[in-house]
C-alpha positions in Angstrom: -55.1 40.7 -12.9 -54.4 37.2 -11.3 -50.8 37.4 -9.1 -48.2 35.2 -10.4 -48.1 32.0 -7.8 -44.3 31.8 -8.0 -44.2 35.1 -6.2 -45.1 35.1 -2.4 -47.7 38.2 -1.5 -45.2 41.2 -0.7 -43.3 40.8 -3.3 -39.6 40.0 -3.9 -38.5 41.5 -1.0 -41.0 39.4 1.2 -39.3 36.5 -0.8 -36.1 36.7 0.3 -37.1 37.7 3.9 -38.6 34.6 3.7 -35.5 32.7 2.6 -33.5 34.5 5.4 -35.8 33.5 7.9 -35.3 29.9 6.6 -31.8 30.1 6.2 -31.4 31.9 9.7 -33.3 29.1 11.4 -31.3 26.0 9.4 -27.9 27.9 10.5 -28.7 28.3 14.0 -30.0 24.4 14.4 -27.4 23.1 12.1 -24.5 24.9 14.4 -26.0 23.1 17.8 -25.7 20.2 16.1 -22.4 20.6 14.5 -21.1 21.6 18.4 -22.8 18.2 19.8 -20.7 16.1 16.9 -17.2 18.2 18.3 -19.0 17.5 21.8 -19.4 13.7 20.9 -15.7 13.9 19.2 -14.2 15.1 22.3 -15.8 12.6 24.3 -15.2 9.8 22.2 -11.3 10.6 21.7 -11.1 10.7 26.0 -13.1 7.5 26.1 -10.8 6.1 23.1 -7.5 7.1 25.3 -8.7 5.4 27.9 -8.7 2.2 26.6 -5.9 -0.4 27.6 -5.6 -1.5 23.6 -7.7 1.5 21.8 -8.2 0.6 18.0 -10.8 0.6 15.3 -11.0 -2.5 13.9 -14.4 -3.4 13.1 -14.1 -7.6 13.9 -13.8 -9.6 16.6 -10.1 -11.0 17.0 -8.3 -13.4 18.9 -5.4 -12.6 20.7 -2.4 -15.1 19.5 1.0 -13.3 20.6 1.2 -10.6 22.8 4.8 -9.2 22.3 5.4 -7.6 25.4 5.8 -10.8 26.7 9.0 -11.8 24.3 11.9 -12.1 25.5 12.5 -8.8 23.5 9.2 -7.0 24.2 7.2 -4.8 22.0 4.5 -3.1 21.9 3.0 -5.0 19.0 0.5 -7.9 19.1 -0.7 -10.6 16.7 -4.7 -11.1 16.9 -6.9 -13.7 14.4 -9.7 -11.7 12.9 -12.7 -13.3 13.8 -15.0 -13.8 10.5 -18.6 -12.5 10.3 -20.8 -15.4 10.6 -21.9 -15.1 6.8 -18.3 -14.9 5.2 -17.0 -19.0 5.3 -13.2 -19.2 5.4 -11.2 -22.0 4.2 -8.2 -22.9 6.8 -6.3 -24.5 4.1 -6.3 -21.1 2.0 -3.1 -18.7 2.5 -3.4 -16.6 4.9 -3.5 -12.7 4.8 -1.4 -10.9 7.7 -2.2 -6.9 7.8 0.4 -5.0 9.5 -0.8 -1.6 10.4 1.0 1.5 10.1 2.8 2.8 13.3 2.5 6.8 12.1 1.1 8.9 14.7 -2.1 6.7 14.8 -3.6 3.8 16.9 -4.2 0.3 14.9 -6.8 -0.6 13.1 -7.0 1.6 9.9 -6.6 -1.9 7.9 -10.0 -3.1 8.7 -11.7 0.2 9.6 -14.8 -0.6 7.5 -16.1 -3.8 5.9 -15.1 -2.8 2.7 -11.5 -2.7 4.0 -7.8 -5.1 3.0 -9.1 -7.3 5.8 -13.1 -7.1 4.5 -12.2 -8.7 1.0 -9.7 -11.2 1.6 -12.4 -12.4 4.0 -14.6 -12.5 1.1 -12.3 -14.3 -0.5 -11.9 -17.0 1.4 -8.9 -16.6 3.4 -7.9 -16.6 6.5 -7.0 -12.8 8.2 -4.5 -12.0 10.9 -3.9 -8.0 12.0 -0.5 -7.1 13.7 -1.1 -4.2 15.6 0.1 -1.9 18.7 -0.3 -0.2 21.8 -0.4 3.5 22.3 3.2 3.3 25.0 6.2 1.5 23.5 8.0 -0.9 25.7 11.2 0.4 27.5 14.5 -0.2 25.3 12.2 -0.9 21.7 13.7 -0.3 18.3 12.8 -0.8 14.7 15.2 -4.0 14.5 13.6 -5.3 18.0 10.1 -5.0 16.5 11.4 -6.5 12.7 12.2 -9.8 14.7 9.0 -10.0 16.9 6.9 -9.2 13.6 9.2 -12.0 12.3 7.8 -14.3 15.2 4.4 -13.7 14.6 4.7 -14.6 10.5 6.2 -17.9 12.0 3.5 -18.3 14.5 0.4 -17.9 11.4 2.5 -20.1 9.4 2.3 -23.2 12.1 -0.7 -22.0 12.2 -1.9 -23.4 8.8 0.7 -26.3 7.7 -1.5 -27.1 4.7 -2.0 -23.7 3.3 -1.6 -23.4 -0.5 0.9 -21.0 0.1 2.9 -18.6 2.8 1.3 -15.6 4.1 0.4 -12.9 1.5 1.6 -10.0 4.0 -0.1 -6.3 3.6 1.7 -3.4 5.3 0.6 0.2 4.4 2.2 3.2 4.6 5.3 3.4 7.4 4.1 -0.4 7.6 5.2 -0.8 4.0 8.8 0.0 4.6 8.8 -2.0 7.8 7.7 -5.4 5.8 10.1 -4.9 3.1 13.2 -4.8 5.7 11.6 -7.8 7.1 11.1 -9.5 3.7 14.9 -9.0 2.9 16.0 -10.1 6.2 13.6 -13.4 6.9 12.6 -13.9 2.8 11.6 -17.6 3.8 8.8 -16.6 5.2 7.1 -14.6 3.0 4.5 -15.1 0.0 3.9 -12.1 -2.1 4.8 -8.8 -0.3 1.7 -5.8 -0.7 3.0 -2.5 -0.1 -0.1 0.4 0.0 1.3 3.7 -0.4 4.7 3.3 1.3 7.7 5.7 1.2 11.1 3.2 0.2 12.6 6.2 -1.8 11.5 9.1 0.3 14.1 11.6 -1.8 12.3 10.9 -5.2 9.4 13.5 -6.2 9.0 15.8 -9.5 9.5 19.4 -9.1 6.5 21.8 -8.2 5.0 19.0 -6.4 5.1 16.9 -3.0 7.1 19.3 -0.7 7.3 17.5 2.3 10.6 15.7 0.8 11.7 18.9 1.4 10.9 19.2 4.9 13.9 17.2 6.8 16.0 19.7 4.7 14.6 22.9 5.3 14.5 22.3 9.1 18.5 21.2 9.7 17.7 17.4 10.0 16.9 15.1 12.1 18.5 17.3 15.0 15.1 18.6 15.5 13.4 15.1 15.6 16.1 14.8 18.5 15.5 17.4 20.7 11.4 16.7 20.0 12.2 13.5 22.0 14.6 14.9 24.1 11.7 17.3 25.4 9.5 14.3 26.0 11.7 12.5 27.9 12.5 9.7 25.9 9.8 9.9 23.8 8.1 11.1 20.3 4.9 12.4 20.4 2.5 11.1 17.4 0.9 14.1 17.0 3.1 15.7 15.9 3.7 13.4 12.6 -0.6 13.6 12.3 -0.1 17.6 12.7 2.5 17.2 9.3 0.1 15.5 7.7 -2.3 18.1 8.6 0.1 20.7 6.9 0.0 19.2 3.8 -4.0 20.1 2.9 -4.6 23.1 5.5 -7.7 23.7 3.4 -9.1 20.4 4.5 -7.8 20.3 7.8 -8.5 24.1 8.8 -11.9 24.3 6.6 -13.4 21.8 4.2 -13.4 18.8 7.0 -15.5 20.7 9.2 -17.7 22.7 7.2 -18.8 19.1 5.5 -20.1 18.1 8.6 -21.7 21.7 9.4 -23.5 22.1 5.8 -24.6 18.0 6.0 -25.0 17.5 9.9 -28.1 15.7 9.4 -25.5 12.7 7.4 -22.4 13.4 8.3 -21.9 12.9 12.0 -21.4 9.4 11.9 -18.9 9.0 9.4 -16.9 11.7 10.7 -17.1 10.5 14.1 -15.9 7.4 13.0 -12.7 8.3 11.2 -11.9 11.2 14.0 -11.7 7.8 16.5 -8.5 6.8 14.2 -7.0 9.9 13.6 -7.3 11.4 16.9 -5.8 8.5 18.5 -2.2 9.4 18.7 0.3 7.3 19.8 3.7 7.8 21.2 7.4 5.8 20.1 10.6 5.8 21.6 13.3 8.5 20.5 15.1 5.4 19.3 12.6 4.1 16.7 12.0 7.7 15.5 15.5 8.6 15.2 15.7 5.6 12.8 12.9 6.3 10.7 14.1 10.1 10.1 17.8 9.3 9.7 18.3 6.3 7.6 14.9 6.7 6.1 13.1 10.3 5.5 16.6 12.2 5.7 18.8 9.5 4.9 17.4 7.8 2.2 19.1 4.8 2.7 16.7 1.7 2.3 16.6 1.1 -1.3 20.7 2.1 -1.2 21.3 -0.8 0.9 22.9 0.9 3.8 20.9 0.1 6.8 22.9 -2.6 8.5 21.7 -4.7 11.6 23.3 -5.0 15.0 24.0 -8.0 13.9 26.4 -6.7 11.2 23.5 -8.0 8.6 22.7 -5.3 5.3 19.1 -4.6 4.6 19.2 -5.5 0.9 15.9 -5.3 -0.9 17.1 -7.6 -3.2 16.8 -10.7 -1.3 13.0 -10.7 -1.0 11.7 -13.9 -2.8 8.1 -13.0 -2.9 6.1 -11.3 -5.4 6.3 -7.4 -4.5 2.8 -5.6 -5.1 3.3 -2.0 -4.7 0.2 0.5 -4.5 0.1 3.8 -5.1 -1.3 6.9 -6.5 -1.0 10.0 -8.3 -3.4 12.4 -5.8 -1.3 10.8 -2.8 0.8 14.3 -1.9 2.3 12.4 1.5 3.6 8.8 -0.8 3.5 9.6 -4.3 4.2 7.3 -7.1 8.3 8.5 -7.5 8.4 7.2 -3.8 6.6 4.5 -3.7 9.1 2.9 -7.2 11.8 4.6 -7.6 13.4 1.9 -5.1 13.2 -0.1 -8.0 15.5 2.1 -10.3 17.9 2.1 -7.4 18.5 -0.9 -7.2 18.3 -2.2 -10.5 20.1 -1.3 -14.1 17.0 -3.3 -15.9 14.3 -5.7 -15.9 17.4 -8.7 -16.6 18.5 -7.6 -13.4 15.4 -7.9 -11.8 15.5 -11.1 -13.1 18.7 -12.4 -12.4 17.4 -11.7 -8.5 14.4 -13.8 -8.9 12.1 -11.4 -8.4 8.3 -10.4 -9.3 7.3 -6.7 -9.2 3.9 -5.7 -9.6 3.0 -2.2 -9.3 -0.7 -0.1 -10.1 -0.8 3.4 -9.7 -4.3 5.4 -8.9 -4.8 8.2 -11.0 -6.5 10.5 -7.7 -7.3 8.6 -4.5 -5.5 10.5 -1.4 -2.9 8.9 0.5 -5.7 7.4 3.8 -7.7 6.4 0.6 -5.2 4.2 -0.6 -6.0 1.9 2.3 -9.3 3.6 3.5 -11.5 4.0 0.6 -14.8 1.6 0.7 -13.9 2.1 -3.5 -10.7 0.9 -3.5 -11.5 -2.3 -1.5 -13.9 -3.4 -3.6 -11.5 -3.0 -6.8 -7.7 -3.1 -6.2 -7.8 -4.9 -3.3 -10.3 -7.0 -4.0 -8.8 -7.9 -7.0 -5.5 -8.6 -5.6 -7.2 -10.8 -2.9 -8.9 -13.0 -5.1 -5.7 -13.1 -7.7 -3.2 -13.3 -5.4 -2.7 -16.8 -6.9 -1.9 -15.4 -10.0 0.6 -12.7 -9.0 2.8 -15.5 -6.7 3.4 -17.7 -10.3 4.2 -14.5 -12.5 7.6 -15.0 -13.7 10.2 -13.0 -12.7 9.7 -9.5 -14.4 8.8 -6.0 -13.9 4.4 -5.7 -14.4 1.7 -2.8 -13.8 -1.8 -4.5 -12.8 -4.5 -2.8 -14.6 -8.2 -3.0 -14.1 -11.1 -3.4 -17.0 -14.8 -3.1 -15.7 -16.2 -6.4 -16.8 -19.2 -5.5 -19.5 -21.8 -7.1 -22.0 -18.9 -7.6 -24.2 -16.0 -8.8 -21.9 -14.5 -12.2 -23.3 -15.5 -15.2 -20.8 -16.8 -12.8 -18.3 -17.5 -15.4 -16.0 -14.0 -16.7 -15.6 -13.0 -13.4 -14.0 -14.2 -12.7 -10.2 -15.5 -9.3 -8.7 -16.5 -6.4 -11.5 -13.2 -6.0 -13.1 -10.7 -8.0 -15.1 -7.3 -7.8 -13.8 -4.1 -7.6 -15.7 -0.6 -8.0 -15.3 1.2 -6.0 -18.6 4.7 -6.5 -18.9 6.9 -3.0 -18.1 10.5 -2.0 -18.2 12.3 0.8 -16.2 11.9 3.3 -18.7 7.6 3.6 -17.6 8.6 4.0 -14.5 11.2 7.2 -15.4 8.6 8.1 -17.4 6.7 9.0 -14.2 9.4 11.8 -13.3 11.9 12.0 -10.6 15.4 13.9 -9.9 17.9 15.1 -11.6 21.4 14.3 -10.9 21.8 18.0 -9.1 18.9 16.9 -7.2 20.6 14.5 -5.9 23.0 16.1 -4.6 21.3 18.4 -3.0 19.3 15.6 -1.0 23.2 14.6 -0.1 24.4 17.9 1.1 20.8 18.0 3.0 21.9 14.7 4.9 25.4 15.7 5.4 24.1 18.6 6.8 21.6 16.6 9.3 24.8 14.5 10.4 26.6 17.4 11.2 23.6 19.1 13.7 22.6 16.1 14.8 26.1 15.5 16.0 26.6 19.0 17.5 23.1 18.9 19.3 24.5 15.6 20.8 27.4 17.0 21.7 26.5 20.7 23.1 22.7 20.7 24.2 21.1 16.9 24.6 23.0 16.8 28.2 21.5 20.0 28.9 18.2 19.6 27.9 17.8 15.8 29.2 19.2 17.2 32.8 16.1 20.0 32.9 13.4 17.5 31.9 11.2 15.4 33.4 8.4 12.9 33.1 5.8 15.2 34.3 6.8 18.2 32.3 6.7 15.7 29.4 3.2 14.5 30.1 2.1 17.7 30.4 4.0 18.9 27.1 1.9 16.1 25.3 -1.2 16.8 26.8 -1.4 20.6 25.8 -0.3 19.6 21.9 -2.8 21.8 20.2 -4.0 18.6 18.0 -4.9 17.2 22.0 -6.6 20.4 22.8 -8.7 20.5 19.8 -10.7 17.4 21.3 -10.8 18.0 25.1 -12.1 21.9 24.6 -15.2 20.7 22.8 -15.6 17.3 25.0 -18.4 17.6 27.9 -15.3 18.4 30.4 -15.4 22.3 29.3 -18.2 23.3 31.5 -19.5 25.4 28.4 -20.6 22.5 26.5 -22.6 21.0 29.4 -26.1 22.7 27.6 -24.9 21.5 24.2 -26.1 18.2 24.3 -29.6 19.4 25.3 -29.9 21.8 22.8 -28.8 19.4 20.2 -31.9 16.9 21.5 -34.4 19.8 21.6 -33.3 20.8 17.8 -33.4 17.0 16.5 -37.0 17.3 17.5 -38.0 20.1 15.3 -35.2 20.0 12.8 -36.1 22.4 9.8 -33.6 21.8 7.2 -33.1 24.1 4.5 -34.0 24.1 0.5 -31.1 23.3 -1.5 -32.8 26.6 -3.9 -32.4 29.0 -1.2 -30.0 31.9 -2.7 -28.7 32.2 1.0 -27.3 28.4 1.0 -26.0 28.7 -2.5 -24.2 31.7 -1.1 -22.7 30.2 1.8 -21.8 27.1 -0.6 -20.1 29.7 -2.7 -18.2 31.1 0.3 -17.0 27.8 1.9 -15.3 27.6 -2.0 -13.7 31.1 -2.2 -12.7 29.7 1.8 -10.8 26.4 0.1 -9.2 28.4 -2.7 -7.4 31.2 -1.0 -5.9 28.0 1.8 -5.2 26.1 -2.0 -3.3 29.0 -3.0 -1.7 29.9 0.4 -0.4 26.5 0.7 0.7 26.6 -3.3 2.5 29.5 -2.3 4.3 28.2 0.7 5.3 25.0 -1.1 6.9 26.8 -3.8 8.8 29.0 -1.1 9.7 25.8 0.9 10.8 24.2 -2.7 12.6 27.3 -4.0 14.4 27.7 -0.9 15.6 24.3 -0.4 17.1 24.1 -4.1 18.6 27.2 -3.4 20.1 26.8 -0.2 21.1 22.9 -0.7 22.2 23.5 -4.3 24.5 25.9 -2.9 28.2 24.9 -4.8 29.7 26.5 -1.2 27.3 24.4 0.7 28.0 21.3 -1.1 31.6 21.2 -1.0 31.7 22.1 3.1 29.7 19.2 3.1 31.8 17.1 1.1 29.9 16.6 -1.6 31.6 15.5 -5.0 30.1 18.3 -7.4 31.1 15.6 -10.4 29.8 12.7 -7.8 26.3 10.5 -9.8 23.7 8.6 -6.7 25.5 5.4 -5.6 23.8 2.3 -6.5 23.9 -0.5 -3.5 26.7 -2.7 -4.1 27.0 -5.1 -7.1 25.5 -8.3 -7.1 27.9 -10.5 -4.8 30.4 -13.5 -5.5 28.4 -16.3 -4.0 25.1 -15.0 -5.1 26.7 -14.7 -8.7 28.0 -17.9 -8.5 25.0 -19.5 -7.5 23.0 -17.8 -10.2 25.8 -19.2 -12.6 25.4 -23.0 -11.4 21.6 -22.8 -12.0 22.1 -21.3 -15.4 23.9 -24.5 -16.2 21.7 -26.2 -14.4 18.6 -25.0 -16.0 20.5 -25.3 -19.6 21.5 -29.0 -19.3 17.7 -29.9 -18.1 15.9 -28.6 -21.4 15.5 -31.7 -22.5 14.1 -32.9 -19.6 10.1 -33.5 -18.6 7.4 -34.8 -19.8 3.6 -33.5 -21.1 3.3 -31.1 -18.1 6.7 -29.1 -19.1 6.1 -29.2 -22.8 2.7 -27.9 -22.0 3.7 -25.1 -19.7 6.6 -24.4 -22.1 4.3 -23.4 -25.1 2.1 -21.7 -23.1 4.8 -19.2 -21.8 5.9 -18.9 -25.3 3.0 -18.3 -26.9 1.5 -15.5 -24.4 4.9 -14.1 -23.9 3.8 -12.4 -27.4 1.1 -10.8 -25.6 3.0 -9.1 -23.0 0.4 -9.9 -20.1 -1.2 -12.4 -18.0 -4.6 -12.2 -17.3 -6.5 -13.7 -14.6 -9.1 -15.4 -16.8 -6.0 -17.8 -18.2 -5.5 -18.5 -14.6 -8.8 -19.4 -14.4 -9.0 -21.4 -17.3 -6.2 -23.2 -16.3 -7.6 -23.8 -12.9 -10.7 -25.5 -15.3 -7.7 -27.8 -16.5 -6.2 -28.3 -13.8 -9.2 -29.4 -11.7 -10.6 -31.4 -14.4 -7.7 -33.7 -14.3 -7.9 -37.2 -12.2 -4.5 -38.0 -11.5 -2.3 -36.5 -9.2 -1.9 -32.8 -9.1 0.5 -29.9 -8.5 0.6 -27.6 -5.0 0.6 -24.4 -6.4 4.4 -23.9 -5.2 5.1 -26.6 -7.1 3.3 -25.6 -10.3 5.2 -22.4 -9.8 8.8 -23.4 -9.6 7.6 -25.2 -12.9 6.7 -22.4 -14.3 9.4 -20.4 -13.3 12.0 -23.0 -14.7 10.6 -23.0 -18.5 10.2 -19.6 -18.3 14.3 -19.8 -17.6 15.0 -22.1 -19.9 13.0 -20.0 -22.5 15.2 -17.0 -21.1 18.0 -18.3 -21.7 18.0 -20.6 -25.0 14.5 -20.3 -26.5 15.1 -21.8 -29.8 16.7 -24.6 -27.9 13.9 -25.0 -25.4 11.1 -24.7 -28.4 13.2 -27.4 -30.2 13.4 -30.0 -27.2 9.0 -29.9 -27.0 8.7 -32.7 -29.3 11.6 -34.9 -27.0 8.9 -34.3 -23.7 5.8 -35.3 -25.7 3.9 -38.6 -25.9 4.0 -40.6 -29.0 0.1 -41.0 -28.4 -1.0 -38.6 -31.4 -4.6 -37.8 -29.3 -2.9 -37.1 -26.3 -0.6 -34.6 -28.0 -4.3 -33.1 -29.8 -5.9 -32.7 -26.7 -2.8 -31.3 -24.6 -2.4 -28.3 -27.5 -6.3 -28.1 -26.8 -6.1 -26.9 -23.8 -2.7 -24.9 -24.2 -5.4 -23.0 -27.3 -8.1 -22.8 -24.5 -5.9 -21.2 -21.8 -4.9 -18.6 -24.6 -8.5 -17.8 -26.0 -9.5 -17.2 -22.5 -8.8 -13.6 -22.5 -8.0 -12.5 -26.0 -8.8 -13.8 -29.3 -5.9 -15.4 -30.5 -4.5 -13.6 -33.6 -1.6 -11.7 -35.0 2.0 -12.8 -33.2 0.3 -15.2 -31.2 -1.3 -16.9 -34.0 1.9 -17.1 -35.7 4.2 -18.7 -32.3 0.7 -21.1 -31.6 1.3 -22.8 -35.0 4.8 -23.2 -34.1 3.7 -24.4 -31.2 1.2 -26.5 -33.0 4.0 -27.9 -35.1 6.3 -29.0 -32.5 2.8 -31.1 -31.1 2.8 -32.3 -34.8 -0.9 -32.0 -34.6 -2.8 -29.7 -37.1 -4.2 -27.1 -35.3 -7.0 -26.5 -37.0 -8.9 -29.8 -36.6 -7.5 -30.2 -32.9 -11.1 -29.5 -31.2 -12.3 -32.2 -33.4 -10.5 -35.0 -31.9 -10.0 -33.8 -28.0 -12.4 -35.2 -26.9 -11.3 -38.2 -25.8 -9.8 -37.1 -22.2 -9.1 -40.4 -20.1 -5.9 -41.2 -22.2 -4.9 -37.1 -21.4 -5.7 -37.3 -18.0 -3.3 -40.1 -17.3 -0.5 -39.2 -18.7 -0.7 -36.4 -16.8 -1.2 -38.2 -13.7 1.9 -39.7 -14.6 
């Protein structure tokens, strides 16, 4: 009898002894290699160190401000990306300005690939500057010295282009984010629309049985700790120790997953890992000043979005003063910024979307149903759709009318409507939103609250006795060398130099690893013993998982236990009857200003011409919609562009817009009513004027329903009949001038 092929001579048992022997050999050469790539990390993070201005941006840049040579130095700088000599920029665009987060990390994050925030508003056109730092702060720097300097260096890009079509559309991410938004509220003149990627401005906010580090500040006393962390440093904060609690957050990934990804795939790994373990391995340090800050009045303290951060200069930080359009990112799998953080600044600080209003401001928001927190900013994937797409509609978002929106995405198909007026792969959306979605998301109840306020009482009241009792002591024992060499035996610095080609035990690594590439023998994806190893690294993941599920349930039990404490509360002089405090009401002048352009914008109604009545219907009509889409941008670019005469600046076309949307605000039967008044008496101008008002509404949608209804309203006021309007707009000379005029 013939043996069966599929069975190797011996039998099973010679099968798998041959599988072993595979498996055996793959394992050995695949754990050289994977010691080489910790041999190359290790040598890579001391050559990284080394480095005057270490960072991992991946274009040339220009060096435009150095701000340790203000009169108020810093360790921030100001570069001009240099743009790939295939990507064409035009100067007159508005510039982007990517200000990089200062947590733990060296620069660069923000253009780490060239699908990155800086790759695609390249792509798009514009014109990129990066704000970025050193690894040493400069003696005697603060959060309120580096707010001013970053405010320099917005002024300095803005001389830069005096004929750009707008100010600077300004990017921070994560502790970036926060930083921007104080800078926004302080300097608002300076700013176009604000993008804020996964940044904490209501670090208390969260949903129960999830995102435990809100907890943390609580559960360790306060910002006491972050204290005597400096104290012990002499004057400074170590950033690895912020990267080692982001560590804490995923121990599966950090003590498992990360490196067995790179073992089981070393043949296609290194690289990439190498590259990101250049970022995150580049701690830096800040003074105890700037920290003590950022974990009092922010992390601890909560006290951004409540409006009580005041400047030495006696000034509030009031988040209601920013001007721009505020785009904030964010997503549900980011367990350091989730969405309640990232928004609930907005219920803070405002009782409704009329509110939001009455402050002048645009919020856009777009939450990510599972990118991670360094994917918000990192991910090649979310380049190339969210920010891409608010790159190339930046335009759009600046002349959205006051309001509350979430920006959706639509993958552009066969069957998308005017495709071609809609850049990238995806449509983007702006959808009208009230308050009440973004409560929908979860957040704390009012014993919550007050918890979080006994938790910073209690903060005050260490903080103040460590001051008092042991910071003489412990400032009087050390010094600068028993600091240094505090910081260079943090376990996260250790990690790298044992592994780097320093240990003498790693000087036949890098031979071995050569010898191995040369007769690599990888292993069958069908071998049982690689399946079972697969299966192990998973059991591996899932008992970290439910360690660290365990743990954060402990650390959240404990601190609504301990803080919710009626005892606890009331020695901390907490009101148990007491609701969050709201930051104080809107003030006397800027109430009476807002009353004098109410009047204002009432008694002009009746004023305008073609151009009003025009944008008039138009924010009538698609107000039934609830949305603005970027293909009725587009389309009325198409108008715009087509027209001879003289044209709007698109600041200009946006304080139109922003007036009739007022003026329909506040008395829309009365504005609708005063169309006719602003219209020519030339019955073809008037056809082909509601011609193009149809074609900017058809560009997205088919027009039916309630916006059928308000067009032949609209229609109406024209006194044109809509239906045999694309009959007679043809003639276009006759349009084109009285919109010239």
């Amino acid at each position: 009898m013939l043996m069966d092929k599929a069975t190797p001579p011996g039998g099973p048992l010679s099968g798998f002894v041959a599988s072993a022997v595979e498996y055996m050999m793959d394992a050995g050469q695949r754990s050289v290699l994977f010691l080489d790539v910790l041999r190359r990390r290790g040598d890579q993070y001391r050559e990284h160190a080394a480095q005057t201005a270490p960072h991992v941006l991946q274009y040339a840049a220009e060096l435009i401000i150095d701000g340790r040579k203000l009169d108020e130095p810093v360790n921030y700088v100001l570069v001009r990306i240099i743009p790939p000599t295939d990507i064409e920029i035009d100067p007159d665009r508005r510039p982007f300005i990517v200000v990089d987060p200062r947590a733990g990390h060296g620069p660069g994050i923000g253009g780490f690939k060239a699908d990155s925030e800086i790759g695609v508003a390249l792509k798009a056109g514009h014109p990129c500057y990066f704000i970025g730092f050193l690894p040493e702060p400069m003696p005697g720097q603060t959060i309120e010295r580096i707010a001013r300097a970053e405010a320099l260096f917005i002024e300095k890009v803005i001389s830069l282009h005096p004929k750009a079509d707008g100010k600077p559309c300004v990017i921070g991410n994560c502790q970036a984010g926060w930083a921007v938004m104080i800078i926004a509220s302080l300097r608002p003149e300076l700013f176009g629309p604000v993008i804020i990627a996964g940044a904490p401005l209501a670090y208390w906010a969260g949903v129960r049985g999830k995102y435990p580090m809100r907890y943390l500040g609580g559960l360790l006393g306060g910002g006491w700790l972050t204290a005597l962390t400096c104290d012990l440093g002499a004057g400074k904060f170590d950033g690895a120790w912020l990267v080692q609690n982001f560590e804490s957050q995923n121990p599966s990934n950090t003590l498992w997953t990360k490196q067995y990804n790179v073992y089981s795939k070393v043949d296609t790994e290194a690289e990439r890992y190498l590259d990101f373990e250049r970022w995150w391995g580049g701690h830096v340090n800040l003074n105890a000043e700037e920290i003590q800050f950022i974990v009092d009045e922010l992390f601890v303290g909560n006290n951004l979005a409540a409006g009580r951060i005041r400047m030495s200069d006696g000034q509030t930080v009031d988040l209601r003063n920013i001007r721009s359009p505020i785009v904030v990112f964010c997503s549900k799998g980011d367990n350091i910024t989730p969405p309640q953080q990232a928004l609930d600044w907005i219920l803070d600080l405002y009782a409704d979307v009329d509110e939001i209003r009455a402050y002048g401001q645009t919020i856009v928001y777009t939450v990510h149903e599972s990118v991670g927190h360094l994917g918000i900013f990192v991910s090649g994937g979310i380049a190339k759709k969210e920010h891409a797409e608010f790159s190339s509609n930046i335009d759009l978002i600046d002349i959205l009318p006051p309001g509350l929106y979430e920006a959706t995405f639509e993958a552009k198909g066969a069957d998308t409507t005017n495709a071609d007026l809609a850049a990238g792969q995806w449509v983007m959306r702006c959808e009208a939103r009230t308050l009440d979605d973004i409560r929908a998301m979860g957040g704390n109840s009012l014993e919550d609250e007050r918890r979080f306020a006994a938790a910073k009482r209690v903060s005050e009241i260490n903080l103040a006795a460590y001051r008092k009792f042991l910071q003489p002591w412990i400032r009087g024992m050390v010094t600068p060398q028993m600091a240094e060499l505090a910081r260079n035996l943090h376990p996260l610095r250790l990690q790298y130099e044992a592994f780097s080609s320093q240990n003498p035990l790693m000087s036949m690594v890098k031979s071995l690893a050569d010898q191995v590439s040369k007769d690599r023998k990888q292993v069958s994806t069908d071998n049982p013993l690689f399946a079972f190893q697969e299966q192990a690294s998973r059991q591996i993941v899932h008992a970290l998982d439910s360690w660290r599920d365990s743990q954060e349930a402990l650390s959240e039990a404990t601190f609504l236990a301990v803080y919710g404490s009626p005892a606890l509360q009331a020695a901390a002089g907490i009101d148990l009857q007491s609701t969050p405090s709201r930051p104080p009401e809107m003030s006397a002048a800027h109430r009476e200003m807002l009353n004098r352009r109410i009047a204002e914008l009432k008694s002009r109604i009746g004023e305008g011409g073609l151009r009003e009545a025009a944008i008039r219907s138009l924010l009538y009509v698609g107000s039934a919609r609830g949305m603005v889409d970027e293909r009725s941008l587009e389309a009325l670019r198409n108008v715009h562009r087509s027209n001879v005469g003289a044209r709007l600046t698109l600041s200009e076309f946006k304080m139109v817009v922003r007036e009739q949307f007022f003026m329909l605000l506040l008395d829309q039967e009365g504005a609708l009513t005063a169309i006719p008044k602003l219209l020519p008496d030339d019955s073809n101008i008037r056809q082909t004027a509601f011609a193009k008002v149809g074609e900017v509404l058809s560009a997205s949608a088919t027009i039916s329903g309630e916006v059928a209804q308000r067009l032949k309203r609209v229609a109406e006021l024209f006194g044109v009949d809509a239906d045999e309007v694309s009959d007679n707009a043809s003639n276009m000379s006759s349009f084109d001038q009285a919109k010239a005029s």
